[in-house]
Kinemage of the C-alpha trace (Angstrom):
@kinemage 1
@onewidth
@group {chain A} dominant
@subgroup {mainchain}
@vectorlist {calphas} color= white
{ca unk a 1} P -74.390 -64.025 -26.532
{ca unk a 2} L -74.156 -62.438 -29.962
{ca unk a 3} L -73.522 -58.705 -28.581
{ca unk a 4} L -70.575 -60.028 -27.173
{ca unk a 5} L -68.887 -60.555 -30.329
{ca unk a 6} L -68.926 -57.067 -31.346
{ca unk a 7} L -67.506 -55.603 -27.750
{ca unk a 8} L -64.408 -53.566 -28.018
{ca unk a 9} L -62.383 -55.615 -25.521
{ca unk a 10} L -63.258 -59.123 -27.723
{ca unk a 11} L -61.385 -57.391 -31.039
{ca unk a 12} L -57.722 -58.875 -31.730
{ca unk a 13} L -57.234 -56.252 -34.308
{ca unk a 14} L -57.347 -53.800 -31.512
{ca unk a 15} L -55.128 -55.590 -28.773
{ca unk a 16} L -52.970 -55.927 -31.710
{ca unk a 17} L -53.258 -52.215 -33.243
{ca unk a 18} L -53.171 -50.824 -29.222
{ca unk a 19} L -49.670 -52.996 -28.236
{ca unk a 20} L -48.481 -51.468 -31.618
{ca unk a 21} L -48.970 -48.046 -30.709
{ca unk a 22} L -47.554 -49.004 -27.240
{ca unk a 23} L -44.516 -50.136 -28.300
{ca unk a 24} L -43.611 -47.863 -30.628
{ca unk a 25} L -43.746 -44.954 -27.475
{ca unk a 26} L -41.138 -47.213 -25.796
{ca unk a 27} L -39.273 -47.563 -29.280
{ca unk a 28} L -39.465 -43.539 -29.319
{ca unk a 29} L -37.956 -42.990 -26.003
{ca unk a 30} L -35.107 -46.003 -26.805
{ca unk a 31} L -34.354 -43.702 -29.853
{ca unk a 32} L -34.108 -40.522 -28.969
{ca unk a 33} L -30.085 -41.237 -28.620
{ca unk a 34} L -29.500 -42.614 -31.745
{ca unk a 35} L -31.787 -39.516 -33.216
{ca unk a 36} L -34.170 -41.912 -35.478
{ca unk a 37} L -37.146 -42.774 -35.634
{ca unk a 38} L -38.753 -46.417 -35.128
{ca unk a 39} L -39.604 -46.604 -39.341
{ca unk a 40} L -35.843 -45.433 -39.704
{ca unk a 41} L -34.514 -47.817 -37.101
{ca unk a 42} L -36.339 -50.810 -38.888
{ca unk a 43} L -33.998 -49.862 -41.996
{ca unk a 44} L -30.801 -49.281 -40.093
{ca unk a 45} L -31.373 -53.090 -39.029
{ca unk a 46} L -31.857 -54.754 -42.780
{ca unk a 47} L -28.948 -52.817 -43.436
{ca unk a 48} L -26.895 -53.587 -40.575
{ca unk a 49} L -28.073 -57.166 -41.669
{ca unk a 50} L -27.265 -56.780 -45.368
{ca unk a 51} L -25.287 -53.368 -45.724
{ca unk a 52} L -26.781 -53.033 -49.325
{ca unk a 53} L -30.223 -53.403 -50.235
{ca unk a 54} L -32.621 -52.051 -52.667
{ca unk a 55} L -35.663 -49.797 -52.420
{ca unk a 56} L -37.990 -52.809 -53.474
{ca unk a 57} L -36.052 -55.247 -51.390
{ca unk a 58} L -36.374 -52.684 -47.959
{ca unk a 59} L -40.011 -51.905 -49.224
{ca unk a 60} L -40.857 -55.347 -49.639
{ca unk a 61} L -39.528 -56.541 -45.628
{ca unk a 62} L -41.042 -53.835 -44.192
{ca unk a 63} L -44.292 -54.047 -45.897
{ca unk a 64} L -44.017 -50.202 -47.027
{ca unk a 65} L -44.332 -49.106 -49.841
{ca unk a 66} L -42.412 -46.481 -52.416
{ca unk a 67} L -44.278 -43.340 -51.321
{ca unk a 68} L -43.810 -44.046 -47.777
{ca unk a 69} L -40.433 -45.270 -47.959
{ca unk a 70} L -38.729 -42.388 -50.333
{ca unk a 71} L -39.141 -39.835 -48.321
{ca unk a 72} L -37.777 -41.267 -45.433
{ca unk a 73} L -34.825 -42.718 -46.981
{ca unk a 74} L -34.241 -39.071 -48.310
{ca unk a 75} L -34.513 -37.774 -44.876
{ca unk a 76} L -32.100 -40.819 -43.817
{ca unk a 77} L -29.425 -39.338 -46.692
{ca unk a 78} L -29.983 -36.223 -45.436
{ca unk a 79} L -28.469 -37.011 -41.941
{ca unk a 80} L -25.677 -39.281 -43.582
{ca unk a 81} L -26.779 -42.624 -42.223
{ca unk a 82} L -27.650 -43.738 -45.827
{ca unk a 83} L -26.530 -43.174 -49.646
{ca unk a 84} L -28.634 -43.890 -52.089
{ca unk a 85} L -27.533 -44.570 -55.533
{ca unk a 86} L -28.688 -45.782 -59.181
{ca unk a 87} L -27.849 -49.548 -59.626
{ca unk a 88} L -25.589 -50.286 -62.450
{ca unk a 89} L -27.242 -52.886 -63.358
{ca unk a 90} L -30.767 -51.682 -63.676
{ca unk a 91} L -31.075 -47.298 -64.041
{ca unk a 92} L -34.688 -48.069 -62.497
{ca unk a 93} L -33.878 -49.751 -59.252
{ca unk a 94} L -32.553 -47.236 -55.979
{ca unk a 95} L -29.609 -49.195 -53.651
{ca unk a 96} L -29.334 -47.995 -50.391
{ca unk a 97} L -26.174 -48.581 -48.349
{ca unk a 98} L -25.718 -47.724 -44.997
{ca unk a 99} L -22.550 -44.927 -43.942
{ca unk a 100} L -20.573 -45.350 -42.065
{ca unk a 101} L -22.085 -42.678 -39.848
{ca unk a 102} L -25.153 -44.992 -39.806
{ca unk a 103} L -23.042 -48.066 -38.523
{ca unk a 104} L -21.972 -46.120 -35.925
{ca unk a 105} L -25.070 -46.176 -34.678
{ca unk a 106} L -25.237 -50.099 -34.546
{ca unk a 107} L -23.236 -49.993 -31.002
{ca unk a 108} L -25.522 -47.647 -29.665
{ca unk a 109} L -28.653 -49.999 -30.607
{ca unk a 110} L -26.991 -53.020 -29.507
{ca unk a 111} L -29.334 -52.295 -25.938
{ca unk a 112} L -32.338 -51.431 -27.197
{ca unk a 113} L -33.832 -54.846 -27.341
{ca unk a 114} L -32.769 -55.433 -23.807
{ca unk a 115} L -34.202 -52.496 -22.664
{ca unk a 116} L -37.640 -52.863 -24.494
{ca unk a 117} L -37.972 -56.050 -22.777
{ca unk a 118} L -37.465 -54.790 -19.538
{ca unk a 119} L -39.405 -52.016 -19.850
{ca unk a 120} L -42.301 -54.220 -20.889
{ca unk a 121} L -41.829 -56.242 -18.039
{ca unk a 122} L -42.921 -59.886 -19.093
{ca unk a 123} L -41.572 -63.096 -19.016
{ca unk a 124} L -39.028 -64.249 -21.771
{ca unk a 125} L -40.836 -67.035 -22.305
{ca unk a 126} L -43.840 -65.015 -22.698
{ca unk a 127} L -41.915 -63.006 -24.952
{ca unk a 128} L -41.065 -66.064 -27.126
{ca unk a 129} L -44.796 -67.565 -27.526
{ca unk a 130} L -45.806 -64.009 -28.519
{ca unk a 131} L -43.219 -63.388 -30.887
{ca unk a 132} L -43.851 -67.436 -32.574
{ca unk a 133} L -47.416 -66.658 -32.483
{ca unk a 134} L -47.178 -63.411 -34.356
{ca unk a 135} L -44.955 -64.796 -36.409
{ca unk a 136} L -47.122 -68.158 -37.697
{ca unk a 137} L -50.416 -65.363 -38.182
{ca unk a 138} L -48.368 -63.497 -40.551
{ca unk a 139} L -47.824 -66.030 -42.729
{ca unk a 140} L -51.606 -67.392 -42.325
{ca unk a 141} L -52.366 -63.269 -43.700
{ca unk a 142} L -49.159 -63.409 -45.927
{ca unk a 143} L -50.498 -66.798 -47.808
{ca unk a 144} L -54.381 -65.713 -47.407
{ca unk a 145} L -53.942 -62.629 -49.980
């Protein structure tokens, strides 16, 4: 039936958008130790990954962009978990390294994954197909642009 197609409950984009929004409460609870939020963990993890990185380079894994990003990275400074500095190499391009303050924090968020998995309360495996299935439509949106 062609009504069908336009019901609520039949749109992926909202499943998707409504899980997001979901999450990211149980992300805020998990964070209320470290004292970040979930945009600000996101960039303590590329650089506990790669201690050095770019405002183009964080912008460009997180899919945000300069106006978004700035200010938060300035808030970030602010609370010493991040320096941001010119690049020698290019006067144009902002690298942001994490403190040491802001590796501190890495212990702390070593149980956060563990946690948000429990707290969601689904099967690994469950977990895994998810996570590969988000992963493979991403790339179908990445190459369609």
């Amino acid at each position: 039936m062609k009504s069908e197609i336009l019901k609520l409950e039949n749109q992926i984009c909202f499943k998707i958008y409504t899980a997001e929004r979901e999450i990211t409460k149980l992300y805020r609870d998990l964070l209320k130790e470290l004292n970040v939020t979930y945009p600000q963990y996101l960039v303590l993890l590329l650089l506990w990954e790669k201690h050095s990185l770019s405002v183009k380079e964080i912008g460009q894994r997180l899919f945000l962009d300069s106006g978004t990003l700035t200010p938060m990275l300035k808030r970030m400074e602010l609370n010493g978990l991040v320096e941001r500095k010119r690049s020698e190499k290019d006067e144009r391009s902002v690298i942001i390294s994490v403190t040491e303050k802001g590796n501190e924090l890495k212990e702390k968020a070593e149980c956060i994954p563990g946690q948000l998995v429990d707290n969601m309360s689904m099967k690994k495996e469950d977990l895994t197909l998810l996570n590969n299935t988000l992963t493979c439509m991403l790339n179908q949106l990445q190459n369609h642009q």
